[in-house]
C-alpha positions as CSV (number, residue, x, y, z in Angstrom):
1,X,7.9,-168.3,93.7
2,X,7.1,-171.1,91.0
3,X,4.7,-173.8,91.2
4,X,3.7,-176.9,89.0
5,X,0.9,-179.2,89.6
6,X,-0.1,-182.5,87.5
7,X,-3.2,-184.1,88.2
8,X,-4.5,-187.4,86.2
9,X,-7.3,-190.0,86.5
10,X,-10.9,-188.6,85.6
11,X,-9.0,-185.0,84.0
12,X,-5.2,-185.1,82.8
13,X,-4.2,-181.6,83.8
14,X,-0.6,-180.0,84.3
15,X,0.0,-176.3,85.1
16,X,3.3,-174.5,85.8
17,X,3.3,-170.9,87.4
18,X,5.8,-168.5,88.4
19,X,5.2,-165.1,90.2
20,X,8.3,-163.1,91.0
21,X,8.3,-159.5,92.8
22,X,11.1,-157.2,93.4
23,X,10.2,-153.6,95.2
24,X,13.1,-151.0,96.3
25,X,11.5,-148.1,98.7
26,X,14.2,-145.4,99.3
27,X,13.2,-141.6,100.2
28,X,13.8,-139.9,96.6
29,X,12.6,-142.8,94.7
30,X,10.8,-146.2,94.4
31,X,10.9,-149.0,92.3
32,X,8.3,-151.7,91.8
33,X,8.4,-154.8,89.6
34,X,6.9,-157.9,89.2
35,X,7.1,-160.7,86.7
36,X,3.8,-162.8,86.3
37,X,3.6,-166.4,84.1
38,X,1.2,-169.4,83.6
39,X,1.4,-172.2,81.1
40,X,-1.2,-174.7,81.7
41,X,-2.8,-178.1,79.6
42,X,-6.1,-179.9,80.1
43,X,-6.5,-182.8,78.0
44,X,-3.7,-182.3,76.0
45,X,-5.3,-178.5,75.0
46,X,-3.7,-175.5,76.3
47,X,-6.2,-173.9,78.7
48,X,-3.4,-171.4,80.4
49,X,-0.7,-169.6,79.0
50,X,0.2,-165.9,80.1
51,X,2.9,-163.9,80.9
52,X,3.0,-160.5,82.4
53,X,5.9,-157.9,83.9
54,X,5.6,-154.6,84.9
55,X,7.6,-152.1,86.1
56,X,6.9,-148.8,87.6
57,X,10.2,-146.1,88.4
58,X,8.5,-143.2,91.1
59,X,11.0,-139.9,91.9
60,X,8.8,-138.4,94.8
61,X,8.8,-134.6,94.9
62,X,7.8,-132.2,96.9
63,X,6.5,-133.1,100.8
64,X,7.9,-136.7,99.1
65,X,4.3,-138.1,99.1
66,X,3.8,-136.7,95.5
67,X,5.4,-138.4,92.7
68,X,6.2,-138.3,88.9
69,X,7.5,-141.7,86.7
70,X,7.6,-144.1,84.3
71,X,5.1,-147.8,83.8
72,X,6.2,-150.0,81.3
73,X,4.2,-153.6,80.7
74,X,5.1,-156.3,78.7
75,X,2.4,-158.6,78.2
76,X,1.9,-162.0,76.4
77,X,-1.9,-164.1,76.6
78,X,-2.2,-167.1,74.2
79,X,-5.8,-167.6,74.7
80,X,-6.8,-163.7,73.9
81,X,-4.6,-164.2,70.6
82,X,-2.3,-161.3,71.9
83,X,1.2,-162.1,70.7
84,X,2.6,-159.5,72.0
85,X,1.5,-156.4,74.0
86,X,4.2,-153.4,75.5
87,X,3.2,-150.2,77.0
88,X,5.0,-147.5,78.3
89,X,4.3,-143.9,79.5
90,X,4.7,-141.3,82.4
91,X,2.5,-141.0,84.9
92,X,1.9,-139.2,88.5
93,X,0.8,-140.4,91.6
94,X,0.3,-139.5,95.8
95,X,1.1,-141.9,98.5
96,X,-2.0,-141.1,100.7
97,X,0.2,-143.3,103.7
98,X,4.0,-143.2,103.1
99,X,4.6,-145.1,106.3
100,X,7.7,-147.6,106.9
101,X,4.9,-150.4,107.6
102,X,2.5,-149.0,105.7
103,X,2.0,-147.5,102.3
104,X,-1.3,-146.4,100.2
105,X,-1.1,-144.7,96.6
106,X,-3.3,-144.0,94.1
107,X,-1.5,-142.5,90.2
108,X,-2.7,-141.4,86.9
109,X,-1.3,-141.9,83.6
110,X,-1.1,-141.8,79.6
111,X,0.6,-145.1,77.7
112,X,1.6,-145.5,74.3
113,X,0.5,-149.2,73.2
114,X,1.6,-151.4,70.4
115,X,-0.1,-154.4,70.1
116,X,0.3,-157.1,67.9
117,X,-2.0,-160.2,67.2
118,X,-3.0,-163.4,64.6
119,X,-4.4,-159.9,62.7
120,X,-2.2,-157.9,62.4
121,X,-0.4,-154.7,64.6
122,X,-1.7,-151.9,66.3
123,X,-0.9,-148.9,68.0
124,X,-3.1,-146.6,70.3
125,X,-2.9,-144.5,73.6
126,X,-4.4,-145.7,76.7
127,X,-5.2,-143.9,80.2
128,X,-4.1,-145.6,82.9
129,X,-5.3,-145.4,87.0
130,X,-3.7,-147.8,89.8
131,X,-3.9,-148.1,93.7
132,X,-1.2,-150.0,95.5
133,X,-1.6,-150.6,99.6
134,X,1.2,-152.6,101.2
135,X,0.9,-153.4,105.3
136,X,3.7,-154.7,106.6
137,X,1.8,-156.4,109.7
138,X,4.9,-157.5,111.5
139,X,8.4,-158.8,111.3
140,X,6.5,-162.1,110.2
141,X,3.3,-160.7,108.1
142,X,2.3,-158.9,105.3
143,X,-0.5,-157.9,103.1
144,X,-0.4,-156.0,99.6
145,X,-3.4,-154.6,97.5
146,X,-3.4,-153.6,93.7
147,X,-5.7,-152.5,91.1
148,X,-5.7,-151.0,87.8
149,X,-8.1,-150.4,85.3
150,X,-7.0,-149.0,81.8
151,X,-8.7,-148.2,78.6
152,X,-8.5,-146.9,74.7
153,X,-8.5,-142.7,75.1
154,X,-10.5,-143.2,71.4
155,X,-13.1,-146.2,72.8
156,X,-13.7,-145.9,76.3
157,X,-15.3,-149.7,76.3
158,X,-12.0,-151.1,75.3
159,X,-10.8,-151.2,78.8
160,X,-9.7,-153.7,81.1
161,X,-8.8,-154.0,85.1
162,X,-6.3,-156.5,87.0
163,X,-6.5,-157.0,91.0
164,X,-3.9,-158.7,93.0
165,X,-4.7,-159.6,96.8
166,X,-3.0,-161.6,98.9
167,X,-1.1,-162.3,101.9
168,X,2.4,-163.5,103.2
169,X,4.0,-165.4,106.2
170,X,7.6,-165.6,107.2
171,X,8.8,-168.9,107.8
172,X,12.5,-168.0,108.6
173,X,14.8,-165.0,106.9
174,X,14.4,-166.5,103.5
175,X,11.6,-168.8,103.1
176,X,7.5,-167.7,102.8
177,X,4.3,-168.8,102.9
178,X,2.0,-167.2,100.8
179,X,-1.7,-167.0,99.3
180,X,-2.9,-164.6,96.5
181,X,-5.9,-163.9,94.8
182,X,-5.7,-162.4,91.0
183,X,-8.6,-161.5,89.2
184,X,-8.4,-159.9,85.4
185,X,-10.9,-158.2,84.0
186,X,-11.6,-157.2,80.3
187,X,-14.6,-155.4,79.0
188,X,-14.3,-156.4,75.5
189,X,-13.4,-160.1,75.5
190,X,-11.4,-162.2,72.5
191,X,-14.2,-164.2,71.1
192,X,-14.6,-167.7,73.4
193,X,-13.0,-166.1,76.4
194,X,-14.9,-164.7,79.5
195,X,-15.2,-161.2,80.7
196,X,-13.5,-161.9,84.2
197,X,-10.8,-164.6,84.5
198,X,-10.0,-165.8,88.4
199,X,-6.7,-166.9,89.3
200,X,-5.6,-168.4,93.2
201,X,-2.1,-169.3,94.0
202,X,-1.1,-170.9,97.2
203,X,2.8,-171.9,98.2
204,X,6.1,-170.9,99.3
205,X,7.9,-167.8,98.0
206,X,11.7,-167.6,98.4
207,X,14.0,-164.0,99.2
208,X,17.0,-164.1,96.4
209,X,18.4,-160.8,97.5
């Protein structure tokens, strides 16, 4: 989906988003990706401006609801003076429902991060734990759940959590409507930033493939 809004009067505000997902569920393997952005002005000063896409490649094993694979993130926030942030790393994970219409997972894992900022670059390894529910409510509905909460394995206050919730309605074959909710969370905020940042995005998602 991507959505722009422009209001003017009292407040001059524009703000551009784009949220793009694209999930393959097969019986050896998954793959789950998404591809989050923001770019937003108030006044003339920028007041949004974030880009985030993850990936996460899952070979099941076993009774197929245990599984071994690879996250990487790629992450860019203007505002937090992060210029650049990638991780990558292996992790494991159990699909507590591995249901056609309904799936629930929980994983574990260990990133390598390199970071770089206005002060310089950085490298450190992080620990990693994520849920993911997905119900497919009908041929027309769906809902979709997912946390993570990460930290520094050297300073375990040097952490931070993302939530997504939300909800989507088939219009036809192609077209959406859809609502979600996305909440970040970081325990040791950039200087002039908050420690929870609350994001809601309403409109109409369109199937490419």
């Amino acid at each position: 989906s991507l959505g722009a809004s422009y209001k003017d009067g009292n407040t001059e505000k524009t703000l551009y988003t784009m949220n793009l997902k694209g999930d393959r569920f097969a019986p050896k393997s998954d793959w789950i990706n998404s591809l989050y952005g923001e770019y937003g002005k108030t006044e003339g000063e920028q007041t949004e401006g974030q880009l985030r896409g993850q990936s996460n490649y899952r070979y099941k094993f076993g009774s197929e609801n245990f599984y071994g694979g690879i996250f990487g993130e790629g992450y860019h926030d203007a505002l937090k003076d992060i210029n650049a942030r990638i991780k990558i790393g292996p992790n494991v994970g159990y699909y507590f429902i591995n249901e056609e219409d309904m799936k629930l997972d929980g994983s574990f894992g260990i990133n390598e991060v390199y970071e770089r900022t206005s002060e310089g670059e950085d490298t450190y390894a992080e620990w990693r734990v994520a849920g993911n529910f997905l119900w497919t409510i009908s041929e027309a509905g769906s809902a979709y759940l997912n946390a993570e909460y990460s930290a520094n394995v050297e300073d375990y206050e040097d952490g931070e959590g993302l939530l997504v919730l939300g909800a989507k309605s088939q219009l036809n074959e192609k077209l959406a409507m859809f609502i979600e909710l996305r909440e970040e969370y970081d325990n040791m905020p950039t200087s002039g930033t908050d420690h929870t940042d609350t994001t809601i995005i309403a409109g109409l998602s369109y199937d490419i493939l």
